[in-house]
C-alpha positions as CSV (number, residue, x, y, z in Angstrom):
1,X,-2.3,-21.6,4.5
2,X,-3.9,-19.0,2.3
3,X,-3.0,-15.3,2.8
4,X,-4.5,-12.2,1.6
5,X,-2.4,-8.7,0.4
6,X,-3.5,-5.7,0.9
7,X,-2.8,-2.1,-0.6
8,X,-3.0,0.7,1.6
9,X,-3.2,3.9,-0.3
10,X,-6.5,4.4,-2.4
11,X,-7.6,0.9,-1.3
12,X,-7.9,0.5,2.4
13,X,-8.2,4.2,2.3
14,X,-10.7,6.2,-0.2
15,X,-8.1,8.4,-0.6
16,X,-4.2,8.0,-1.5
17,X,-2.8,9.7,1.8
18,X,0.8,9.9,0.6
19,X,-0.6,12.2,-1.9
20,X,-2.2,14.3,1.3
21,X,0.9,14.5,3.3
22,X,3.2,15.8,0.3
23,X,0.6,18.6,-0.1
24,X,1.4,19.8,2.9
25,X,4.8,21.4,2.5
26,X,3.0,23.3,-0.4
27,X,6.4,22.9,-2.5
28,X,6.0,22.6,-6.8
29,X,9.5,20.2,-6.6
30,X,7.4,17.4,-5.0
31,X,4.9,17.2,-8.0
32,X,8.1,17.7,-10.8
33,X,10.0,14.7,-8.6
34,X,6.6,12.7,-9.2
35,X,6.3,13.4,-13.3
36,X,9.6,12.6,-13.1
37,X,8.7,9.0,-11.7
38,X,5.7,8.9,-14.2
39,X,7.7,9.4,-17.3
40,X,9.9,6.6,-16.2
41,X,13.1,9.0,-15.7
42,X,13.3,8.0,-12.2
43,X,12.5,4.7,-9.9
44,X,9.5,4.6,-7.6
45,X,12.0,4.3,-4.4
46,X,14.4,7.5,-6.1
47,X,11.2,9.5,-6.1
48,X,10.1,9.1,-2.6
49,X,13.3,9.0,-0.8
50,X,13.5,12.8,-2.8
51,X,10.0,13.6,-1.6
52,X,10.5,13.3,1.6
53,X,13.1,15.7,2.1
54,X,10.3,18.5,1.8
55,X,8.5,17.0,4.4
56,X,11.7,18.1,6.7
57,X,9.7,20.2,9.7
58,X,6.4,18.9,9.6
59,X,5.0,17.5,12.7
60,X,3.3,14.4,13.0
61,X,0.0,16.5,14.9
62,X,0.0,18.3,11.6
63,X,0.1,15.6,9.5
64,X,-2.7,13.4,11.4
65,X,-5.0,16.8,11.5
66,X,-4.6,16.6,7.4
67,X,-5.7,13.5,7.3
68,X,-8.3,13.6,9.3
69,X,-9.5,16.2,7.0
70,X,-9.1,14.4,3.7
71,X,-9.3,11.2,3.8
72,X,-11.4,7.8,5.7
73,X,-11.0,4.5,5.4
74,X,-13.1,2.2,3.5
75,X,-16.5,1.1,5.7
76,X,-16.1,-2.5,4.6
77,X,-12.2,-2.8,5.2
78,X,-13.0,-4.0,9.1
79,X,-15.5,-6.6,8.0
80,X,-13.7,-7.5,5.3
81,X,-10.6,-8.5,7.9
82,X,-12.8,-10.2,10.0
83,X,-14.1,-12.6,7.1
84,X,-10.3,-12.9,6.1
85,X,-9.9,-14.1,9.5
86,X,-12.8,-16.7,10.1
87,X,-12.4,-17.9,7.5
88,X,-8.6,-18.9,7.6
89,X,-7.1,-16.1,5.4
90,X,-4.1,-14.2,6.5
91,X,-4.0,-10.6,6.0
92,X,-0.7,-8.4,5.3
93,X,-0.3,-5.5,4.4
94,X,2.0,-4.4,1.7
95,X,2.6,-1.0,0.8
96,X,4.9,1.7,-0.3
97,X,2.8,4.5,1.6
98,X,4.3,5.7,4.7
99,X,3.9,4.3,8.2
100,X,2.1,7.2,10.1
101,X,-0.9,7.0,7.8
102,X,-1.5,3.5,8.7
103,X,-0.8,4.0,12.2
104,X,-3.2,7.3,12.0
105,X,-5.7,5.1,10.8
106,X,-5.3,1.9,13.1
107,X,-5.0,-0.8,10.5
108,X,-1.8,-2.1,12.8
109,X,-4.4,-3.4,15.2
110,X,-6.4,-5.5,12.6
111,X,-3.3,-6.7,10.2
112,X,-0.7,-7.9,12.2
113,X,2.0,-8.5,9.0
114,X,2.6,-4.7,7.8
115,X,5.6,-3.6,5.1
116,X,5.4,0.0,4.2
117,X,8.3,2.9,3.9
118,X,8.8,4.6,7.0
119,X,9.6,8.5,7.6
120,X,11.7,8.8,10.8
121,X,11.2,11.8,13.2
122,X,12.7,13.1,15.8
123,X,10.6,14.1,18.9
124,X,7.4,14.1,16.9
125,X,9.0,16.2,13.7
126,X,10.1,14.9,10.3
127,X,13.9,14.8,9.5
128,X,13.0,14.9,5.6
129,X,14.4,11.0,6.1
130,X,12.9,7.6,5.0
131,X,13.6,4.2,4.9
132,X,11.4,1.1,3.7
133,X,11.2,-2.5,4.1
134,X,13.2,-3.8,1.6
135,X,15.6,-1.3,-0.8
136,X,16.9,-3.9,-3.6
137,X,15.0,-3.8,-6.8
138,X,13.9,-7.1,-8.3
139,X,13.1,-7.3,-11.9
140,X,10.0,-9.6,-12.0
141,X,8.6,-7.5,-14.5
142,X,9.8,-6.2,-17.9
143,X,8.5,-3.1,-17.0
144,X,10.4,-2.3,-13.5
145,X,9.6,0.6,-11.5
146,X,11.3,0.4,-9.0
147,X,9.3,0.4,-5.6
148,X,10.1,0.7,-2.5
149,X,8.3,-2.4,-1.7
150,X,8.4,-5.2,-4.1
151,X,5.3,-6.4,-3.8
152,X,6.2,-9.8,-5.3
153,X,9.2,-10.3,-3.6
154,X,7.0,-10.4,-0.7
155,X,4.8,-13.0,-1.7
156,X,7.4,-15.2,-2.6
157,X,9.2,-14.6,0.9
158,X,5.9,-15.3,2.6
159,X,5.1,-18.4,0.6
160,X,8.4,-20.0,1.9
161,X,7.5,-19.1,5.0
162,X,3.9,-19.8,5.6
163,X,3.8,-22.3,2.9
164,X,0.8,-20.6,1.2
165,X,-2.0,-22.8,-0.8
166,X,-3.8,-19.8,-1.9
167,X,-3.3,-16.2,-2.6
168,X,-5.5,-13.3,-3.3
169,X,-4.1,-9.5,-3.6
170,X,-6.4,-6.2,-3.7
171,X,-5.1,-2.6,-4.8
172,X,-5.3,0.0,-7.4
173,X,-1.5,1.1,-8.1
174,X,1.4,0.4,-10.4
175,X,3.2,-2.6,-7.8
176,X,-0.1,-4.1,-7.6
177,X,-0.4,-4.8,-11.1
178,X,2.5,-6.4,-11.1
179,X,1.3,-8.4,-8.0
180,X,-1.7,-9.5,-9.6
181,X,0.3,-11.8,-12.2
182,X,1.8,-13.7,-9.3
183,X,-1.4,-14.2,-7.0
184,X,-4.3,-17.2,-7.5
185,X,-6.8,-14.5,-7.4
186,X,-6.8,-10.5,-7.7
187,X,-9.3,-7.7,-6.9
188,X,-8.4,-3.9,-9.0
189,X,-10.1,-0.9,-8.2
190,X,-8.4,0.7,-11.0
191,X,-9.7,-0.4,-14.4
192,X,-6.3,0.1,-16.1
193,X,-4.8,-3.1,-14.3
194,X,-5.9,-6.1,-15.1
195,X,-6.8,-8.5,-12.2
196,X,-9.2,-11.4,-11.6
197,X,-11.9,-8.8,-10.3
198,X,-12.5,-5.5,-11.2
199,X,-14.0,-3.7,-8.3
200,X,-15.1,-0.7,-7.1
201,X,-14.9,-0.7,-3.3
202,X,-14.2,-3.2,-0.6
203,X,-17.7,-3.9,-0.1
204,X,-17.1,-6.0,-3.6
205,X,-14.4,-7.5,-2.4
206,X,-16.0,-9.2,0.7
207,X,-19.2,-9.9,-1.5
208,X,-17.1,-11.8,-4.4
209,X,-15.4,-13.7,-1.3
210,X,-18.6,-14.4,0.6
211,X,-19.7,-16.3,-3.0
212,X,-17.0,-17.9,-4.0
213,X,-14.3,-18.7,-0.9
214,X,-16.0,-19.3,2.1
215,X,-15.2,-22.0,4.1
């Protein structure tokens, strides 16, 4: 089986949305929680489990009219699923943004395998509460940060359980560099990681797989 891992964030969308949401509360503590994270002072998981306690009060109506606003997903990422999918590559998605922007956005009816952090509500409001897919930190790199979702981890639990001939990875963060070491082949759109592929869109993506991995 070969499998395909998506980012969500900045790669499925052309804009990072848990960026979007967190401006909402309008609050200066988000952004010092997040330079905090930057300068290595605190883990990836620390710093949104802190976020999200200023999201406390925001309703979901607000947050889906923000995004609606600010951000769009990439024109290619449908066609680009559809390939994955004719031509016998699995798509998941992992990713530490939070479940009501990929639900916003529909992506759950095209990827069936999705791991992202999750902020819980009550009646349609935030509770300033989240929880993600898997908490315990693995140190496959020297360079830890922490994520919420260990990106690696991942693969490795999915290759024991679709025992997985190929792999291929796409993003532009932090947790997908570190992915990129572990996967056959690997797509950035951010020229600071390294990967297989540097690319700018989706539209590469499904242009280098067209030429090179069809079946």
């Amino acid at each position: 089986m070969n499998i395909f891992i998506f980012d969500f964030d900045g790669t499925i969308t052309r804009k990072d949305t848990t960026d979007l949401i967190l401006e909402i509360p309008n609050k200066d503590q988000i952004w010092q929680i997040e330079e905090k994270w930057q300068n290595g002072e605190i883990t990836s998981y620390q710093c949104m489990k802190a976020q999200a306690r200023f999201l406390k009060g925001i309703t979901k109506k607000e947050i889906h009219q923000h995004l609606k606003q600010h951000s769009y997903l990439d024109k290619k990422f449908s066609k680009l699923v559809h390939f994955l999918k004719t031509n016998k590559i699995y798509p998941v998605l992992l990713s530490e943004g939070y479940d009501l922007s990929i639900k916003f956005y529909g992506v759950q009816k095209q990827i069936k395998d999705i791991y992202c952090s999750h902020l819980i509500t009550d009646n349609g409001t935030l509770t300033g509460k989240l929880t993600v897919s898997n908490e315990k930190t693995w140190n496959y790199n020297e360079k830890c940060i922490g994520c919420c979702i260990c990106k690696v981890d991942f693969l490795r639990k999915l290759s024991t359980q679709y025992n997985i001939t190929k792999s291929f990875a796409v993003g532009d963060g932090r947790s997908d560099a570190c992915l990129f070491k572990y996967v056959d082949t690997s797509f950035s759109l951010n020229s600071k990681y390294k990967a297989t592929y540097q690319v700018k869109d989706l539209s590469d993506v499904l242009r280098i797989l067209k030429k090179n991995f069809r079946c």
